[in-house]
Each structure stands twice: as structure tokens, then as C-alpha cells.
N, C-alpha and C positions, 0 to 999 in steps of 0.2 A: 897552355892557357890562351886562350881566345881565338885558338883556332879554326874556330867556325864562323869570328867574326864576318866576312863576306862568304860563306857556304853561297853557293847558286847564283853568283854571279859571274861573271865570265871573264876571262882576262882582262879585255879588252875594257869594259865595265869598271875593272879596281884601276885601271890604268888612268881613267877618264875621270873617277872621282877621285883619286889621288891628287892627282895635278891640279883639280878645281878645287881642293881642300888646300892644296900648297898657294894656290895662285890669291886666293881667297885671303887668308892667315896672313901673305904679306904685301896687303892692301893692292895687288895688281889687277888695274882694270879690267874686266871681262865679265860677260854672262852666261847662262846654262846655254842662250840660244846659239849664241859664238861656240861654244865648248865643245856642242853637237856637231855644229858645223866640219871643225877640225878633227874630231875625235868619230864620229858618224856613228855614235851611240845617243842615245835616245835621252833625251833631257832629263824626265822623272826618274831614269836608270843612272846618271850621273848625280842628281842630287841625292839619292836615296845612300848612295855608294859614300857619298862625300858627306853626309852626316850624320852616318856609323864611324867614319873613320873619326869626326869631329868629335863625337861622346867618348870613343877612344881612350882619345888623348886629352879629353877633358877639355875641350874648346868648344863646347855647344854654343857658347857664344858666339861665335863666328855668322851663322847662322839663324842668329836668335834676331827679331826683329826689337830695336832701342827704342826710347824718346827721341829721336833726332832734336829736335822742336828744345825739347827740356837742355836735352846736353849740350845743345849751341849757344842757351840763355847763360848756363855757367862759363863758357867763353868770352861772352859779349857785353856779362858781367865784369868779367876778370879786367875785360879791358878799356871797363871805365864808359861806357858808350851809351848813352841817353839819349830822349826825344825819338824825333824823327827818323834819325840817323839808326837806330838800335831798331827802331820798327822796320828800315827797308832792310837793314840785313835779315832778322828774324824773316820776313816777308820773304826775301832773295831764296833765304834756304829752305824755305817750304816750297816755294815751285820747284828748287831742283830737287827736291825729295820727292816730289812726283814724279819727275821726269827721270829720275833714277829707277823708281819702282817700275815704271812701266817699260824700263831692262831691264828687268830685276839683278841690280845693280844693289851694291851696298855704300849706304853713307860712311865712306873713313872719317875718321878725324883730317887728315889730309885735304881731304875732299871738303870739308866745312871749313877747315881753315881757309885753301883756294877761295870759298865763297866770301868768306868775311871781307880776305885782301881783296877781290875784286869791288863789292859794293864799298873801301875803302876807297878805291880809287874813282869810281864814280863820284862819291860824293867828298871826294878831296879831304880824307880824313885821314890824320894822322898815323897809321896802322901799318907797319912796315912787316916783311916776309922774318926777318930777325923777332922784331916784337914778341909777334905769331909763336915762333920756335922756341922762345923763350917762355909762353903763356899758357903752350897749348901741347898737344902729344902730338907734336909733327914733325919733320925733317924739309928742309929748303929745299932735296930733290924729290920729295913726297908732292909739296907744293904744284912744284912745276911740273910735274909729269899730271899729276890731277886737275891744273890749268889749260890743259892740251885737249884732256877730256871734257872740262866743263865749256870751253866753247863750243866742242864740238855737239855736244848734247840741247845748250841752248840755243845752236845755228847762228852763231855772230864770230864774224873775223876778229881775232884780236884787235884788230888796229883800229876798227869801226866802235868799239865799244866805247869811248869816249862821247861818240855822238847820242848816245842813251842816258836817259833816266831810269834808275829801277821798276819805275810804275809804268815804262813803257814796254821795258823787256818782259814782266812778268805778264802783262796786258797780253803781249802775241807782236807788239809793234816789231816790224821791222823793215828795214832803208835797203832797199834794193840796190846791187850793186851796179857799176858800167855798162857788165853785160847782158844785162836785166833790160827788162820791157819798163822805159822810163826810169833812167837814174833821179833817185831821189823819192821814188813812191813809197809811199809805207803800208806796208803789207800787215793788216791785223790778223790773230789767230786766235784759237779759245783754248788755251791750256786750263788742264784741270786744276785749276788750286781755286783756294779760297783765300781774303785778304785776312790775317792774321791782325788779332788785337789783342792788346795787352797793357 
């Protein structure tokens, strides 16, 4: 039974969408365009391979594009968070759902929770990494290992991110560092998002 599941495709091929269906399933960071890189099989040959395997096993979800947007409001509900405060996180996690999409990159749970805690911390609210674990489908080293990513996606040092506003980080603002032309300049950019209302 199913053994024609990958018929015509190549070793190399089920090797490539294997590993991106395994990597994928337990929320580890990476894209198709990384995947080619390492594997030197061809992107559309890797997804294609990695979402037969996904219907499979019965995980087209994996693959399936969510409400990001909706599934975070059940979070941000959960944990009591009005005004202001409920608008920059919603806000926070719609630019990085752009800026994930354009790796085509998937929103974990992990991954939204990092968001929360970070606009937590920004705006000095209550919202501890426990809280989270407690609230939400995450794990403390899901957290942090997807905290690694999202700076690295939104381009800010951990350390500098205190000197930020939500509305500046999602603006494009950014504070140039020592070894930068003028410490202290702010560097605007035009990320694709749009401000979120609600």
C-alpha cells in the first residue's frame, strides 16, 4: 500500500522532503530556500515531496496556511491584555508574519509566543516566559530558540531592543550601532505590513 507514494522522484528528492517535513512538524526553524541550499535539490521538488509525505501521515496542516492574526487574538485574550497594549502586540505579530512569509517561514505557536514576551517586555507588562507555557502550546526552550530567530529576522540586538517602541520597530526605525556611520542615527525602512485595528 502506498507504494507509489513518491513514484518519479529521486532519492535525493524524498531525502530533501523528508527532513523538511520532519524539521517543519517539530517547529525548527528553516526555509525551502535554506533546504536547497543544503540538500542542492530544487525548492518546488522539496515542497512538492514534503507535502505528499505530510497528506500521508495526515498533517496537511503542517503546510496549510492559519489565521495567524485570529489565533494570536485567542492568546492575548487568554491573557487578559487590553487597550493599547493588546493593539501593539496584535500589530507586532502581523509584521513578523510578513517578514516570516517573505521566508516562507511558518508562524509556530512558539514563535507568537516569543512575540508576545517580547512586546511584554517592551512595554513593561506583566507576561512572563512561565505565564506563556502555562497559557499557550509552547515550551520555554521553543521560546528561546524562536527568540534567536525573531531578532534575527527583525535585525535588532537583543540588548538594543529596550531602546525601541513597537511603533518604531514595525515603522523600519532603527539606532545604528558603534560601528555604523554615526552612532545613534535612525535608520527608517518600509516593511510591508499595514497597522492592524481592532
Amino acid at each position: 500500500k502506498n507504494v507509489n507514494l513518491l513514484r518519479g522522484h529521486t532519492i535525493e528528492e524524498r531525502s530533501a522532503g523528508l527532513t523538511y517535513f520532519i524539521l517543519k512538524e517539530i517547529n525548527i526553524v528553516t526555509t525551502l530556500n535554506r533546504h536547497q541550499q543544503i540538500t542542492d535539490v530544487p525548492t518546488y521538488r522539496i515542497s512538492k515531496v514534503a507535502k505528499k509525505i505530510a497528506r500521508f501521515h495526515r498533517k496537511a496542516h503542517i503546510f496549510t496556511d492559519r489565521d495567524v492574526l485570529n489565533v494570536s487574538r485567542q492568546l492575548v485574550d487568554s491573557l487578559n491584555v487590553e487597550g493599547q497594549d493588546r493593539l501593539d502586540i496584535l500589530n507586532m505579530i502581523e509584521y513578523v508574519n510578513v517578514l516570516l512569509e517573505d521566508r516562507d517561514e511558518r508562524y509556530s505557536d512558539n514563535m507568537i509566543a516569543a512575540t508576545v514576551w517580547l512586546v511584554a517586555r517592551i512595554n513593561m507588562l506583566d507576561i512572563t516566559q512561565t505565564k506563556l507555557v502555562e497559557t499557550w502550546n509552547c515550551s520555554y526552550t521553543g521560546i528561546r530558540v524562536a527568540l534567536v530567530n525573531l531578532y534575527l529576522i527583525i535585525g535588532i540586538v537583543k540588548t538594543d531592543f529596550s531602546a525601541y517602541s513597537v511603533d518604531e520597530i514595525i515603522n523600519g526605525i532603527r539606532i545604528e550601532s558603534a560601528g555604523d556611520v554615526g552612532i545613534g542615527t535612525t535608520t527608517p525602512t518600509s516593511p510591508r505590513t499595514s497597522e492592524l485595528r481592532k
